[in-house]
N, CA, C and O atoms as a MOPAC input file, in Angstrom:
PM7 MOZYME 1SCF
protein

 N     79.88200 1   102.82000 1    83.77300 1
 C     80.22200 1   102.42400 1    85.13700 1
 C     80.80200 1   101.02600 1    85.11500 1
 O     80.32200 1   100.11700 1    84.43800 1
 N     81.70700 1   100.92600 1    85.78000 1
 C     82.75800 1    99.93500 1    86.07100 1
 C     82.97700 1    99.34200 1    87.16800 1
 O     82.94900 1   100.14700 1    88.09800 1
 N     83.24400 1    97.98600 1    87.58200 1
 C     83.45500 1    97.80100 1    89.14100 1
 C     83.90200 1    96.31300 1    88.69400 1
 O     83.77800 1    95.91500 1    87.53600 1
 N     84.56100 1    95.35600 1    89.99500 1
 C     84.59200 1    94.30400 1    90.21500 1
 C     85.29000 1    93.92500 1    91.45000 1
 O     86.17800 1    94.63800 1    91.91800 1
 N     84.97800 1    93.00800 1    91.90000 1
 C     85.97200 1    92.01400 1    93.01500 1
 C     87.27100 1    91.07600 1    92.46700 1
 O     87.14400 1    90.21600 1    91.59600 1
 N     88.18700 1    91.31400 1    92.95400 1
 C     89.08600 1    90.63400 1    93.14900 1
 C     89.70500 1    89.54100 1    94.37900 1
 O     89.79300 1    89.71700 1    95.59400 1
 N     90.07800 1    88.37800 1    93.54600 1
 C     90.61100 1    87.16500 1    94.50800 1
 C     91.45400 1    86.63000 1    93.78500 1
 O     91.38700 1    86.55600 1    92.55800 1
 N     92.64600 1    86.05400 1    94.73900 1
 C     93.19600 1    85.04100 1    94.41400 1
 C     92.72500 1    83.83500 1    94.77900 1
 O     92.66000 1    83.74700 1    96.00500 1
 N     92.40900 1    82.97400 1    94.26800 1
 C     91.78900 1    81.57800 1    94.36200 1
 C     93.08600 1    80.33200 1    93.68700 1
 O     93.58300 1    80.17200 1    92.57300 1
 N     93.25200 1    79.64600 1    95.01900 1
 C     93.89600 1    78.68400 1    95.10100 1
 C     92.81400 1    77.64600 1    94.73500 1
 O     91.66700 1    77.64800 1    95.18000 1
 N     93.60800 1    76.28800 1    93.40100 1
 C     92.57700 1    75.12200 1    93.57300 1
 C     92.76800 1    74.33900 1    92.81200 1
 O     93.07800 1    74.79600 1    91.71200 1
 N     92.70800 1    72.89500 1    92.91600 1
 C     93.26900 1    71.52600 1    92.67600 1
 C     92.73600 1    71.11100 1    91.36500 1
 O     91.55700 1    71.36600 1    91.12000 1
 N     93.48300 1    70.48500 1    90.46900 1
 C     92.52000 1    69.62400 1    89.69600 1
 C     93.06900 1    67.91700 1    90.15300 1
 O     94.17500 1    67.43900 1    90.40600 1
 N     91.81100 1    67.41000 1    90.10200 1
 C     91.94600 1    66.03800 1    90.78500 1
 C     90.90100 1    64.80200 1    89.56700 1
 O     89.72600 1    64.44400 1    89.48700 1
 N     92.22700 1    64.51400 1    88.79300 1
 C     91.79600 1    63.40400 1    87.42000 1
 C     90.93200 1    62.37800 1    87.56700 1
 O     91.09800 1    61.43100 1    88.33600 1
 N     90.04600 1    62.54100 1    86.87300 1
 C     89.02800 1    61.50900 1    86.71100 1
 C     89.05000 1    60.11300 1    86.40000 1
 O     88.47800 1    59.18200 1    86.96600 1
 N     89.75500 1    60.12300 1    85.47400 1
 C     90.44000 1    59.22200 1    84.69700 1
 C     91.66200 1    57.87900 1    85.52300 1
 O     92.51200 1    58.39600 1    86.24900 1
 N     91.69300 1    57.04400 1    85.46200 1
 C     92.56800 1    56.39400 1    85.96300 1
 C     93.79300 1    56.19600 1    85.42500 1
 O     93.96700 1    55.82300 1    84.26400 1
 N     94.59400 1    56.41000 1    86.15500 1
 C     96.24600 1    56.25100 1    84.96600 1
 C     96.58700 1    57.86500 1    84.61900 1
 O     97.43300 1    58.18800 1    83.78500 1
 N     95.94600 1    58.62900 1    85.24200 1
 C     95.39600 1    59.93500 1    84.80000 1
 C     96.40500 1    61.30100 1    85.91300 1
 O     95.84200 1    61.78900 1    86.89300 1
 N     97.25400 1    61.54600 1    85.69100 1
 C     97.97500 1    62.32100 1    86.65000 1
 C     98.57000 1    63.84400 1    86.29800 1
 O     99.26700 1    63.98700 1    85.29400 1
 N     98.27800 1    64.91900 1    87.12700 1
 C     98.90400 1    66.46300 1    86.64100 1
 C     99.99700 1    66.89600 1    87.43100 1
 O    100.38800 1    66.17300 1    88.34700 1
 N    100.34500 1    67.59500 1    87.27900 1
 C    102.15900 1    67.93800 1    88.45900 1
 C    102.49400 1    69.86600 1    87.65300 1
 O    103.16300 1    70.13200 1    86.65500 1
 N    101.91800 1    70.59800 1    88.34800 1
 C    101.02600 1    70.67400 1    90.11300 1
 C    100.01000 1    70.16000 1    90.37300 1
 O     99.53900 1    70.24600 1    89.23900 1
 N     99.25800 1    69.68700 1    90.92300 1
 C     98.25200 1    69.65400 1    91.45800 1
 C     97.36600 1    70.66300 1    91.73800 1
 O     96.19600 1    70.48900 1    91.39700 1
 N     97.73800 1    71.87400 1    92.39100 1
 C     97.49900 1    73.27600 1    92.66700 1
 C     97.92900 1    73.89800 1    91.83400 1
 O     98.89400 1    73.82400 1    91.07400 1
 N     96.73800 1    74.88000 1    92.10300 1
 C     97.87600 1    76.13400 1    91.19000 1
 C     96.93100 1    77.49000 1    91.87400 1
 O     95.85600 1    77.25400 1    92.42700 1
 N     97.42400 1    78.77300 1    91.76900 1
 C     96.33700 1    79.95600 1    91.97100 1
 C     96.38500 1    80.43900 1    90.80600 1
 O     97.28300 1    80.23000 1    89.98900 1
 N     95.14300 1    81.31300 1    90.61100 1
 C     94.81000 1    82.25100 1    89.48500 1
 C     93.94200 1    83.57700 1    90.15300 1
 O     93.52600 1    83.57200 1    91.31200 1
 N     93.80800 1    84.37900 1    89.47000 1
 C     93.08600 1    85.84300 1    89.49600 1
 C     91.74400 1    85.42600 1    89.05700 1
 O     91.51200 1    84.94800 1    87.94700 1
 N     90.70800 1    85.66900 1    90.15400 1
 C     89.61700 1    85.38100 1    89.85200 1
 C     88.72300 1    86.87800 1    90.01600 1
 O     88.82300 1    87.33700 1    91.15400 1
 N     87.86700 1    87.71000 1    89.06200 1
 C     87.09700 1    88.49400 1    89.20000 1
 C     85.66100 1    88.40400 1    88.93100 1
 O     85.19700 1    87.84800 1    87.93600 1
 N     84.84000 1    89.07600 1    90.02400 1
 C     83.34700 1    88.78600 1    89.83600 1
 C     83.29800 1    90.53800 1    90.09200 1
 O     83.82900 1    91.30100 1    90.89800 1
 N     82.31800 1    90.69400 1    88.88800 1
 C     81.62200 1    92.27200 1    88.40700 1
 C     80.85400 1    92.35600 1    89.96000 1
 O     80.41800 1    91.56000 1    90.79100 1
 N     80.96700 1    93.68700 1    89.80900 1
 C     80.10400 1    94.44200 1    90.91600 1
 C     79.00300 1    94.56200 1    90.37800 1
 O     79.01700 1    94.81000 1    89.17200 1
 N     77.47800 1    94.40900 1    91.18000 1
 C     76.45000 1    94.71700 1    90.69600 1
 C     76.18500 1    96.30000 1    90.71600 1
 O     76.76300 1    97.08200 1    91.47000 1
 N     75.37500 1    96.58700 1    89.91900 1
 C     75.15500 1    98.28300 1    89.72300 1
 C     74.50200 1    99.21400 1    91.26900 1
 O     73.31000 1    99.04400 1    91.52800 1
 N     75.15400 1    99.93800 1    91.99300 1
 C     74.26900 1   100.40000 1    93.34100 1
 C     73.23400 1   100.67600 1    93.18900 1
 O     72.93900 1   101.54600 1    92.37000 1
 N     72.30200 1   100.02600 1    93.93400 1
 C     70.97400 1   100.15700 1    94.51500 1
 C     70.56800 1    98.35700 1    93.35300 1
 O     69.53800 1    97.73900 1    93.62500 1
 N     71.03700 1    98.09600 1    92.78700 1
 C     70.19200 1    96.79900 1    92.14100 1
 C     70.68700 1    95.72300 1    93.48500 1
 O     71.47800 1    95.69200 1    94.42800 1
 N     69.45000 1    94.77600 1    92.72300 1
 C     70.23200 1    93.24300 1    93.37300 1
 C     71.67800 1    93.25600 1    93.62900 1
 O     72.38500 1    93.92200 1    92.87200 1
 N     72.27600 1    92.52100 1    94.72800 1
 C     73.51200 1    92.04200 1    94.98300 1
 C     74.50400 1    93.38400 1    95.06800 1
 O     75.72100 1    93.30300 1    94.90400 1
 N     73.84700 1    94.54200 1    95.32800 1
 C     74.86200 1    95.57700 1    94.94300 1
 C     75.82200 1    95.54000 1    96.31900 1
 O     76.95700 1    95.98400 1    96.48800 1
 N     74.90400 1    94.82500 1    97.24800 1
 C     75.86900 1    95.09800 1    98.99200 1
 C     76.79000 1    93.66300 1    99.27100 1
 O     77.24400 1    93.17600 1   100.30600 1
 N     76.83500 1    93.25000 1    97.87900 1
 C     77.94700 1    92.21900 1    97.79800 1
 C     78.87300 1    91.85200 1    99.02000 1
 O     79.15300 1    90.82600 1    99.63900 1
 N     79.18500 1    93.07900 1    99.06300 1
 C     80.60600 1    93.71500 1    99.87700 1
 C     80.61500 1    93.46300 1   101.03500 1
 O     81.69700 1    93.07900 1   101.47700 1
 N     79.56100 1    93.55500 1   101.90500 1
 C     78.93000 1    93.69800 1   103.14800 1
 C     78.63300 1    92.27200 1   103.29700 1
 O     79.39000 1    91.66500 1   104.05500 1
 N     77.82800 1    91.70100 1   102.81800 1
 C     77.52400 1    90.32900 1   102.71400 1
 C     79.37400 1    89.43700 1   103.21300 1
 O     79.75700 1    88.89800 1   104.25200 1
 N     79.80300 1    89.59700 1   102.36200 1
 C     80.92600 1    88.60200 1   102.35100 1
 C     82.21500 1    89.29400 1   102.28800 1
 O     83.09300 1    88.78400 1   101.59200 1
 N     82.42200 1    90.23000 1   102.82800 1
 C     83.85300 1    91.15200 1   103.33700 1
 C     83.71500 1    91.67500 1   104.78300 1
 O     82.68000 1    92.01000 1   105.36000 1
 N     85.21900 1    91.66900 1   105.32500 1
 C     85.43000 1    92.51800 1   106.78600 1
 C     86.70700 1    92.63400 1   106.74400 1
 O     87.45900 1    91.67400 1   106.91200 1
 N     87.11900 1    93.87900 1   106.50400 1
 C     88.11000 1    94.77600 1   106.65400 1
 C     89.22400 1    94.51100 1   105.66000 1
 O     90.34200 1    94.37500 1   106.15800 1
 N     89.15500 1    94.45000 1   104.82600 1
 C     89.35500 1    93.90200 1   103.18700 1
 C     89.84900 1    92.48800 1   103.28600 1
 O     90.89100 1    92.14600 1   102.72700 1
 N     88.91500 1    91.44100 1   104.18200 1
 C     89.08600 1    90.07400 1   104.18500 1
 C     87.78600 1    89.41500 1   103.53300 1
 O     86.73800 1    90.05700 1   103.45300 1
 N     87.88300 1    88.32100 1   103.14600 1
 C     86.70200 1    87.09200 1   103.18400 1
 C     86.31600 1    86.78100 1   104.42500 1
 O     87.13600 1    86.15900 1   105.10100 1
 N     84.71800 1    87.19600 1   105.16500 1
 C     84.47500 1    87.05100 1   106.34500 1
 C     83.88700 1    85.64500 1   106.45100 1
 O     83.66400 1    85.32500 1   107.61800 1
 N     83.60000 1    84.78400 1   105.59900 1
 C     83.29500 1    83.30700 1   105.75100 1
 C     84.55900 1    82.36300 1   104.77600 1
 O     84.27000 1    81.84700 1   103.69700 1
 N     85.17900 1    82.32500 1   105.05500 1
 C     86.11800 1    81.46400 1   103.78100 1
 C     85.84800 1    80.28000 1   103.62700 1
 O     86.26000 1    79.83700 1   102.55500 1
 N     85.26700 1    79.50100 1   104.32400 1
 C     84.78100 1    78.35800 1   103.89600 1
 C     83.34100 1    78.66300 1   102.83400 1
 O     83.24900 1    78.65300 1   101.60700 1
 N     82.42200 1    78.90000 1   103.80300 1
 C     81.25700 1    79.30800 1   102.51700 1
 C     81.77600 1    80.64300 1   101.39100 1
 O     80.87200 1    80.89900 1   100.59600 1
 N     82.76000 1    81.31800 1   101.23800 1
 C     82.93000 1    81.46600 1   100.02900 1
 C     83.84400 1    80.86400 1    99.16000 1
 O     83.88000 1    81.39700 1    98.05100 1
 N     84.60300 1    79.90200 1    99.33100 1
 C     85.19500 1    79.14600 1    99.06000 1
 C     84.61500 1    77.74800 1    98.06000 1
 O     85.17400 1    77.15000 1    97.14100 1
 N     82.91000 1    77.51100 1    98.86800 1
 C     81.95100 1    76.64300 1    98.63000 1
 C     81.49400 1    77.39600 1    97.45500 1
 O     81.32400 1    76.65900 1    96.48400 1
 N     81.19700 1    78.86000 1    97.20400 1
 C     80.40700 1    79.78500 1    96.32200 1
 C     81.42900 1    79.58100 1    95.04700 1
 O     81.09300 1    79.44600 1    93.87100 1
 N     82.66600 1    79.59300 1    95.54500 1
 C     83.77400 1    79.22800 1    94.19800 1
 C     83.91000 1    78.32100 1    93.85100 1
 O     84.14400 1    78.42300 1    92.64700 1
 N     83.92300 1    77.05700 1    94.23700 1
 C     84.09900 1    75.71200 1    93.90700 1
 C     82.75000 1    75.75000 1    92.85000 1
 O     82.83900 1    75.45800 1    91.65800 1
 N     81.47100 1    76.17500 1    93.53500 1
 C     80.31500 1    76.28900 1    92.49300 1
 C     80.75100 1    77.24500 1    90.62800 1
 O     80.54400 1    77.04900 1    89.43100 1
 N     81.33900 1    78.12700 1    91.40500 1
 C     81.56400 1    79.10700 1    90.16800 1
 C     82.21100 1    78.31800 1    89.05000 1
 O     81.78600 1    78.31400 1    87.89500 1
 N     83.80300 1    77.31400 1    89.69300 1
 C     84.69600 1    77.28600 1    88.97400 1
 C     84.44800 1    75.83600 1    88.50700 1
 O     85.27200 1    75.32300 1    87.75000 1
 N     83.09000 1    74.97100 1    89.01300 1
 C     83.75300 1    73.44100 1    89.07700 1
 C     84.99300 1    73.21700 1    89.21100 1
 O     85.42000 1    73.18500 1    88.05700 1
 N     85.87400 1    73.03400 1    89.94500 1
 C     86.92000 1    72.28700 1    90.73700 1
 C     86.80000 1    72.62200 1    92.09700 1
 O     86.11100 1    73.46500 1    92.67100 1
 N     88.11300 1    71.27600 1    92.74200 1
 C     87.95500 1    72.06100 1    94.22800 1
 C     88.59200 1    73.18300 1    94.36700 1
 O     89.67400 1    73.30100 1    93.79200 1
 N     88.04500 1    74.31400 1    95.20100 1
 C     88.95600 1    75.38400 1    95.70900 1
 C     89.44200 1    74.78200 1    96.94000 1
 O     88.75200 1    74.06100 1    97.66000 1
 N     91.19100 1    75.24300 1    97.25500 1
 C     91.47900 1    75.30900 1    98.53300 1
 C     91.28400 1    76.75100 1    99.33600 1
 O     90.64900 1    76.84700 1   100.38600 1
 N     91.82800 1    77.66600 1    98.77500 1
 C     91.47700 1    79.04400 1    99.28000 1
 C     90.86000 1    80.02300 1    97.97100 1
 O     90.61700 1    79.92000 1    96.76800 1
 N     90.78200 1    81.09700 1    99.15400 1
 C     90.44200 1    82.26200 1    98.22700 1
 C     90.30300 1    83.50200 1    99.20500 1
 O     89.57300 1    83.67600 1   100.18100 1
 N     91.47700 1    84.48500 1    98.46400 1
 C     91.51800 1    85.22400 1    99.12100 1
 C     91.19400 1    86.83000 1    98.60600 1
 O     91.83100 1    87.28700 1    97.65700 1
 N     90.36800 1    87.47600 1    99.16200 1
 C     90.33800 1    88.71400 1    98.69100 1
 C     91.38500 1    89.90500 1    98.36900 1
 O     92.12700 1    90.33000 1    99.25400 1
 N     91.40800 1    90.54000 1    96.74000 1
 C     92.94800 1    90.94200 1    97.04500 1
 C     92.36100 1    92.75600 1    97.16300 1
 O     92.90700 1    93.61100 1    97.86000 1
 N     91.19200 1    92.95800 1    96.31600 1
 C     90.58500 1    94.34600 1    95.94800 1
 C     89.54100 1    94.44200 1    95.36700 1
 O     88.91900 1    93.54700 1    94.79400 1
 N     89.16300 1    96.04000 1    95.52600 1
 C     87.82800 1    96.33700 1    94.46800 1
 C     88.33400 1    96.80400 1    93.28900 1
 O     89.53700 1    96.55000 1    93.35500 1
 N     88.12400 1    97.29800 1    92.33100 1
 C     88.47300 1    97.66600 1    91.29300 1
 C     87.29800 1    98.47400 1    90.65300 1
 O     86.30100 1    97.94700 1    90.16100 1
 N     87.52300 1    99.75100 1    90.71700 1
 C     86.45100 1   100.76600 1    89.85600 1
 C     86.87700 1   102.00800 1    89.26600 1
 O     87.93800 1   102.62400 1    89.36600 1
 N     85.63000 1   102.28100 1    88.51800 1
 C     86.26400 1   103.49800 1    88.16800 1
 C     85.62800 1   105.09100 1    89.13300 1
 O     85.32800 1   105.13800 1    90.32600 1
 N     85.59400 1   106.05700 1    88.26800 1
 C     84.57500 1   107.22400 1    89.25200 1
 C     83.49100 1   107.55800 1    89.70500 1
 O     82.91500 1   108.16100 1    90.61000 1
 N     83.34100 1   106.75800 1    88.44600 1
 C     81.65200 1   107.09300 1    87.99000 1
 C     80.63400 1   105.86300 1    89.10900 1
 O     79.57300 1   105.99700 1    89.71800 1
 N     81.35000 1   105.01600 1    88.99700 1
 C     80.57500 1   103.82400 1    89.87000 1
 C     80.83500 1   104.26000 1    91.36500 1
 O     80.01300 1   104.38600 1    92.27300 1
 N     81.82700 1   104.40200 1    91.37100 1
 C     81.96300 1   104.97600 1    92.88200 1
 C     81.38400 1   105.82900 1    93.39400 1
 O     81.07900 1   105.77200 1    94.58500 1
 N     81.05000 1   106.96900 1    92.51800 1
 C     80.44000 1   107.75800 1    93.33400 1
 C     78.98100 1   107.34600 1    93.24600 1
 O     78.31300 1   108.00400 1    94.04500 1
 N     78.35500 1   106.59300 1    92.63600 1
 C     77.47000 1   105.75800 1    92.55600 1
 C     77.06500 1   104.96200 1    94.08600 1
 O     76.13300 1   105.02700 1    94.88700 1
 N     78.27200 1   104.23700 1    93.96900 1
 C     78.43400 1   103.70200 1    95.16400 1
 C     77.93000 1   104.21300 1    96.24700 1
 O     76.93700 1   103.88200 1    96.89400 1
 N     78.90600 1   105.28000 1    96.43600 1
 C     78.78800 1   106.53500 1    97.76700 1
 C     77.66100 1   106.77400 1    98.03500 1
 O     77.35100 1   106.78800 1    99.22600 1
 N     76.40400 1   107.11400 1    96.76100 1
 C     75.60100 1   107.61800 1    97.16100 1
 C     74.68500 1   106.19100 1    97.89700 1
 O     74.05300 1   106.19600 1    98.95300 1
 N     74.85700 1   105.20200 1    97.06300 1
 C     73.59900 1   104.23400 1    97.33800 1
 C     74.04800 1   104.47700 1    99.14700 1
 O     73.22100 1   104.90400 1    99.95200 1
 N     75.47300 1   104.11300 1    99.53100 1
 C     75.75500 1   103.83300 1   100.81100 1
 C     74.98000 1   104.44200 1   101.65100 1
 O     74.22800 1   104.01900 1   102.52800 1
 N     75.43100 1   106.21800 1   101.03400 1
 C     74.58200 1   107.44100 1   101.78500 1
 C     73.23900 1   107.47300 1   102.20300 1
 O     72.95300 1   108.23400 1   103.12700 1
 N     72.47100 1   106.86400 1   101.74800 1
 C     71.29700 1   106.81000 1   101.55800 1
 C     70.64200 1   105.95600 1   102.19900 1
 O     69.42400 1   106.05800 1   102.34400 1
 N     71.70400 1   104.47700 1   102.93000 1
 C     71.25100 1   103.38000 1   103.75900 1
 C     72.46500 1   103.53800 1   104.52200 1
 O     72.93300 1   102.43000 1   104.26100 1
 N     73.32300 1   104.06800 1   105.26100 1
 C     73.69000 1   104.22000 1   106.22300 1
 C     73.37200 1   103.12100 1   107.67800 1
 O     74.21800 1   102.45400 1   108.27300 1
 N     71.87400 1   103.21500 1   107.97700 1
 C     71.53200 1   103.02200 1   108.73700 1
 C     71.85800 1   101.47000 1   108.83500 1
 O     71.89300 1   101.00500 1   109.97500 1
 N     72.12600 1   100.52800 1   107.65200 1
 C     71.34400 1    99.37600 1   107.32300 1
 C     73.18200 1    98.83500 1   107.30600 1
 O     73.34000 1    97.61500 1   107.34500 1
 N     74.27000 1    99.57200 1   107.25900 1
 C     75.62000 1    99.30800 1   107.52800 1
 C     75.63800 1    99.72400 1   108.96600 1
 O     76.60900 1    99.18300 1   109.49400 1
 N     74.77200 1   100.67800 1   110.07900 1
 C     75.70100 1   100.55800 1   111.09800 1
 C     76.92000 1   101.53100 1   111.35500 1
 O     77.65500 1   101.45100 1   112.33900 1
 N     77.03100 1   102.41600 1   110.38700 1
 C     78.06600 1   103.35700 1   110.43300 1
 C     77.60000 1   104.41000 1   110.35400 1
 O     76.40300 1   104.47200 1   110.07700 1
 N     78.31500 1   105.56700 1   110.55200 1
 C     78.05700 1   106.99200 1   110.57200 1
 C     78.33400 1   107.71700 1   109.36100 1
 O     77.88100 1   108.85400 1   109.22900 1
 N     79.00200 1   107.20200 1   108.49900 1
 C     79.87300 1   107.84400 1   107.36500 1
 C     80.15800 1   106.87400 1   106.11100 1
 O     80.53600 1   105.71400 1   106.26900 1
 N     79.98900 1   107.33200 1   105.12500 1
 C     80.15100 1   106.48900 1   103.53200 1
 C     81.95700 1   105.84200 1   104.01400 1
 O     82.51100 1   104.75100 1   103.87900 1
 N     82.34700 1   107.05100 1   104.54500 1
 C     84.03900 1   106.23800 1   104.09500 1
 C     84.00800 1   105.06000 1   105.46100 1
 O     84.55700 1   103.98100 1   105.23700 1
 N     83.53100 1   105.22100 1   106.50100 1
 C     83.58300 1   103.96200 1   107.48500 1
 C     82.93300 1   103.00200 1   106.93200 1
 O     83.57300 1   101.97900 1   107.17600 1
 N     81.86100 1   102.71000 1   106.21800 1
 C     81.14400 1   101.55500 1   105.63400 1
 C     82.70100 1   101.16500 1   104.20700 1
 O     83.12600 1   100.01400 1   104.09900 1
 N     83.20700 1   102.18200 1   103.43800 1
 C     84.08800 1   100.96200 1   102.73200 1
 C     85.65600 1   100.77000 1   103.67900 1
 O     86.68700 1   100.11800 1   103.51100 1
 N     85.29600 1   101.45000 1   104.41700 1
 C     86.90800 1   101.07500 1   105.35100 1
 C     86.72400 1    99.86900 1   106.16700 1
 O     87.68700 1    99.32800 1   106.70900 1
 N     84.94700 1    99.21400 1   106.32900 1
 C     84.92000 1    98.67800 1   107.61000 1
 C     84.96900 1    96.90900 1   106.46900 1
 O     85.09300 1    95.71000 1   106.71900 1
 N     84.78100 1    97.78500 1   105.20200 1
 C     84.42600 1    95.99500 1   104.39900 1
 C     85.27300 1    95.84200 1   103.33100 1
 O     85.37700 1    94.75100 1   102.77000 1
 N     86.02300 1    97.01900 1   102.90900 1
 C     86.91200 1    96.63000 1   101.80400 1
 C     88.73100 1    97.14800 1   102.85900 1
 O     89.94900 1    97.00200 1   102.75800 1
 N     87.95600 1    97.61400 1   103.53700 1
 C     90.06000 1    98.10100 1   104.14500 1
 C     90.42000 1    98.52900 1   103.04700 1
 O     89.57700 1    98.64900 1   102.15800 1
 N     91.66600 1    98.84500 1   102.83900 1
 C     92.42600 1    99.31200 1   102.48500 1
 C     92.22900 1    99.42800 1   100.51700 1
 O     92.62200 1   100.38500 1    99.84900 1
 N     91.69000 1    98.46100 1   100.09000 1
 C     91.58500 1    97.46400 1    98.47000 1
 C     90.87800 1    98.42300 1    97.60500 1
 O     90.70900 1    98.06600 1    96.43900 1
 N     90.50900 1    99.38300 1    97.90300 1
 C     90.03300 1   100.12000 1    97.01100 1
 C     90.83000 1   101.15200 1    95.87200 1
 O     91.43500 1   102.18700 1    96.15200 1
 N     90.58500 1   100.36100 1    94.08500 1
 C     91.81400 1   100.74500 1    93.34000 1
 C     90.29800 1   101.77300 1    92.54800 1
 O     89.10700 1   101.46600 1    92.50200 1
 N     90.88200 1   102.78700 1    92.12400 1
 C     90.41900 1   103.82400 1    91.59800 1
 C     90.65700 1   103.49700 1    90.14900 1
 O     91.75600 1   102.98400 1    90.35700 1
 N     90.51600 1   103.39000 1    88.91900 1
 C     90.85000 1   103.40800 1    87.74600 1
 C     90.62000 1   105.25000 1    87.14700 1
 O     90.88700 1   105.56000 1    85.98500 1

């Protein structure tokens, strides 16, 4: 089983050093964080910090990246999930099974309501 989040994360390096200068300043990169396994810790990742395949706090996850990456982040933007079958249907079931605790009626409205559209199948 396979999974992860995808972002683009915009973010500065700012020299320590005096006399000390970079050109860009910015830059973005592809940042991925693994999906936890459904039903473990952190598995409702998704829910926590997605709405409608956006970043629903961008400042506090932005703060969660700056932690990840040491530097500053300016943005970060969610681009997709990334899985394969086996996790997914994994997925499906944990969803199935707590329904209640998303608020929705249906497995596919809980990833339509937090990933939109971003869901890549491998």
């Amino acid at each position: 089983m396979d999974a992860r989040y995808v972002f683009a994360v915009r973010f500065r390096l700012e020299p320590r050093t005096e006399g000390v200068a970079v050109a860009p300043e910015e830059f973005e990169t592809r940042l991925t964080r693994a999906a936890d396994p459904p039903g473990e810790d952190g598995w409702r990742f998704f829910r926590d910090n997605l709405w409608r395949g956006e970043v629903n706090d961008e400042r506090h996850f932005r703060k969660l990246t700056e932690d990840a990456l040491g530097v500053p982040v300016v943005s970060v933007e969610y681009r997709s999930f990334e899985t394969d079958e086996e996790y997914l249907e994994a997925l499906k079931a944990e969803i199935r099974a707590d329904l209640e605790s998303f608020n929705a009626d249906s497995v596919s409205e809980v990833l339509n309501k937090y990933l939109g559209s971003s869901l890549e199948v491998e």
